[in-house]
Phi, psi and omega in degrees: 000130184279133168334236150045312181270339163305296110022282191277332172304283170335282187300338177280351162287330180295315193302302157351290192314313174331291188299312195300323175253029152280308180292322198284305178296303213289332276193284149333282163298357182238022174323283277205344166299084194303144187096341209258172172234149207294175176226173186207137180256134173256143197224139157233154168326123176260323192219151152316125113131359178261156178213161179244184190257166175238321183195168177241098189290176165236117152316137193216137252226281224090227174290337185282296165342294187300318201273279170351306178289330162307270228309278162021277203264007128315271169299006178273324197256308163337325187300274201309276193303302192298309180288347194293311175303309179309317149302326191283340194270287186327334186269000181271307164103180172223177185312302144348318197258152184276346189236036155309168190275326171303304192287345163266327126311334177279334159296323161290343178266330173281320171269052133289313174288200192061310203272306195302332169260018141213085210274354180291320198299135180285303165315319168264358175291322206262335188297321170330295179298355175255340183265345156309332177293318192279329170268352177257028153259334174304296172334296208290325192266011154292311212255348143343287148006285186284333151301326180310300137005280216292299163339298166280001152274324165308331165296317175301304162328318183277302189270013179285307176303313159305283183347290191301326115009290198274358127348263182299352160276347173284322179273350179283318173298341157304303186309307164313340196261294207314321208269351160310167158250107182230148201264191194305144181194147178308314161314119145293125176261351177285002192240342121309311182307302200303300186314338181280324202259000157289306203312299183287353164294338189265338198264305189208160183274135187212112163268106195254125195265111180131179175232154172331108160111030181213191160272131195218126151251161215230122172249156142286216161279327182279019180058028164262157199285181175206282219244124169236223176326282160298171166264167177227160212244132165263139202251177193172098161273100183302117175285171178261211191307126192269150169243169174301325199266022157244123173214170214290330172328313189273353182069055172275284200247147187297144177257176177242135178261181181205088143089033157096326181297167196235108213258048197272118187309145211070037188230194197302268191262045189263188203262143192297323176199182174091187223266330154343281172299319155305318178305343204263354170303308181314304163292357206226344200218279152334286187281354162265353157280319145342296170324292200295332186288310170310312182292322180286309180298357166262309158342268184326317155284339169291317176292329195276357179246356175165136189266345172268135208283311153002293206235346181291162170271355184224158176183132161339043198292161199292115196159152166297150193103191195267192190276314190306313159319317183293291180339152209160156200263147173281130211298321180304355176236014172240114177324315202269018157224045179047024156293171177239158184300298184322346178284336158349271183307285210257024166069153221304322180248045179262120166317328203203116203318104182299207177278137197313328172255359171309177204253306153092250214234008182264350155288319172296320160284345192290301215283336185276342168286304188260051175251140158289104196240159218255172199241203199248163180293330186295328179291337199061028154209104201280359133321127171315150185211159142302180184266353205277336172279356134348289154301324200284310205282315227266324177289313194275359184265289194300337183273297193296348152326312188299311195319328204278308169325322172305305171271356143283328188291297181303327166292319189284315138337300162256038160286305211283317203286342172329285227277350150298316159271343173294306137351279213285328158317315185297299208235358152273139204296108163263117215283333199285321213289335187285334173303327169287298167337312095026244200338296183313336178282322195285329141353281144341293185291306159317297175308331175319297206285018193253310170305350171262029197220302188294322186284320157290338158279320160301328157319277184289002177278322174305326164316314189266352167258000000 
């Protein structure tokens, strides 16, 4: 072997040693970098007993990388849905709380009852009217509540919706970098590409055909394109404050389109899952069934104090919005809108004050409350109730609803972190074992640089004879 291939053997290993422990720190410092995965430089033979470098693998996860983005967009919109429940149940209240919708109804049944054993009390005429007043205020900022909800999901949506837009103008500008010629290098574009197609995954149900560091297109789940050449645009028109009677059914409210298809979750080919599909279930499905329960649970206390509107002591009014909204105490019994009190006791269309200890019509509400009757299909609960189990069945409806989102939500979470830790097993950097490598290299290097050290002091001795 000639001085010369000695020489070049060497210095092409030290150089090897070079790269390896270039790649081995880079591996290192980004150890602790979510997402990212370690790299490895592959080398092949160039020359007998020498090598070049060829490539800078990036580690790749596979079928879990993939099984991951499902997992993503599963647990993003489980999320999504479990909080939503969560708010409608708080705004609803629990037991506990005083200013639940059960605790303001159970002070209106106690000062009825109050008043009935003394229906002469002035003091106890008007304690009625205020709690009636305080429960058909309660209706109202309940369901308030629940337009509020519905509202923030549509906002969410418009900006779920933006994202996703600039998302996909973003992996397009990848696709362009993917498809360059570049030669080996630490920098990825796969790894960008991965944080985007996580991002939009969280965002919408997504198939993505190619692998990370190449050019990749993007369908939905319903199989309409997103990314070809181009991005193609999801479209989406924010309504301004929502009410019950506007929904995307009644042609209220924006659906979501792609290029004129009607891509709206639930229809043939809309999209299937992510936080997208979860808001408009929440504004379209979820928080309007809520709505409707409430709404029938006010219906229903309006019937049971008087089926004539007339004559009632609560009573529906006549107007747009839900019935919870409406509800209201009759103007004919409130002093300060030029009712008289007595009419409480001795109903609504009474002229003249009755006898100071009659009883009037307050037995008859007491017995209209608490009798069991049967309720409208809109409460979900077809059995007769009181009216106080009544409240009682629509809070215990609204819970197990939560609970159960809660534990989808909690599963589909740990499907994701599975599929994460499975991930990050494939492709994350373990700092010792790169540290060891590390040793090995320095090693590597070292021995090269000792065979270019020898060849060289023989060299100049020969030089020198």
């Amino acid at each position: 072997m000639s001085f010369s291939t000695i020489m070049t053997n060497a210095l092409a290993g030290m150089n090897a040693s070079s790269v390896r422990a270039e790649v081995l720190s880079y591996n290192i410092a980004n150890a602790e970098t979510e997402g990212y995965a370690r790299r490895q430089a592959r080398f092949e033979p160039s020359s007998p007993g020498a090598v070049q470098l060829t490539a800078i693998q990036r580690a790749d996860a596979g079928v879990a990388r993939r099984e991951l983005l499902g997992a993503e967009t599963e647990s993003a919109g489980a999320r999504i849905r479990s909080q939503a429940l969560a708010a409608m149940n708080q705004a609803l209240g629990d037991a506990d709380d005083p200013n639940a919708l059960y605790a303001v109804y159970a002070r209106f049944e106690t000062a009825l009852a109050d008043l009935r054993l003394t229906p002469e009390s002035g003091a106890m005429q008007l304690a009625f009217l205020r709690a009636g007043q305080d429960l058909t205020e309660s209706f109202a900022q309940l369901e308030g509540s629940i337009q509020d909800i519905r509202e923030t999901a549509e906002a969410e949506i418009a900006r779920d919706v933006l994202r996703a837009n600039e998302v996909l103008r973003e992996l397009q500008g990848l696709n362009a970098e993917a498809v360059q010629p570049r030669g080996p290098g630490l920098e990825d574009i796969s790894e960008r590409q991965s944080r985007l197609l996580t991002e939009l995954s969280q965002l919408l149900d997504v198939e993505v055909q190619g692998e990370t560091g190449e050019e990749i297109r993007i369908r939905t789940g319903g199989g309409f394109l997103l990314l070809g050449d181009t991005a193609q645009e999801l479209s989406f028109t924010r309504s301004g404050a929502l009410s019950a009677d506007l929904t995307y059914a009644g042609g209220s409210l924006s659906g979501l389109t792609l290029g004129g298809y009607n891509l709206t979750p639930g229809k043939l080919q809309g999209l299937r899952g992510g936080r997208i599909a979860a808001n408009f279930a929440v504004r379209d499905s979820l928080a309007t069934d809520v709505s409707g329960r409430i709404d029938a649970a006010a219906t229903a206390l309006a019937d049971r104090l008087g089926a004539d509107p007339a004559t009632a002591v609560i009573v529906v009014n006549a107007g747009p919005g839900s019935a919870a909204q409406r509800l209201s105490v009759n103007p004919l019994v409130d002093p300060e809108q030029g009712g008289e009190l007595y009419r409480l006791r001795d109903g609504v269309t009474a002229g003249a004050p009755g006898p100071a200890g009659g009883q009037g019509m307050l037995a008859e509400l007491e017995a209209a409350l608490s009798s069991p009757q049967p309720l409208p299909i809109a409460t979900g609960t077809p059995s007769p109730l009181t009216y106080t189990d009544t409240l009682g069945s629509l809070a215990t409806q609204l819970g197990t609803m939560t609970l159960r989102a809660q534990d989808a939500s909690q599963a589909a979470e740990r499907s994701r972190q599975s599929f994460a830790d499975e991930t990050a097993r494939l492709t994350g950097v373990d700092t010792d074992r790169e540290l060891q490598d590390l040793l090995l290299v320095e090693q590597s290097f070292a021995a090269n640089a000792r065979v270019v050290q020898a060849a060289d002091e023989m060299l100049q001795r020969l030089l020198e004879i």
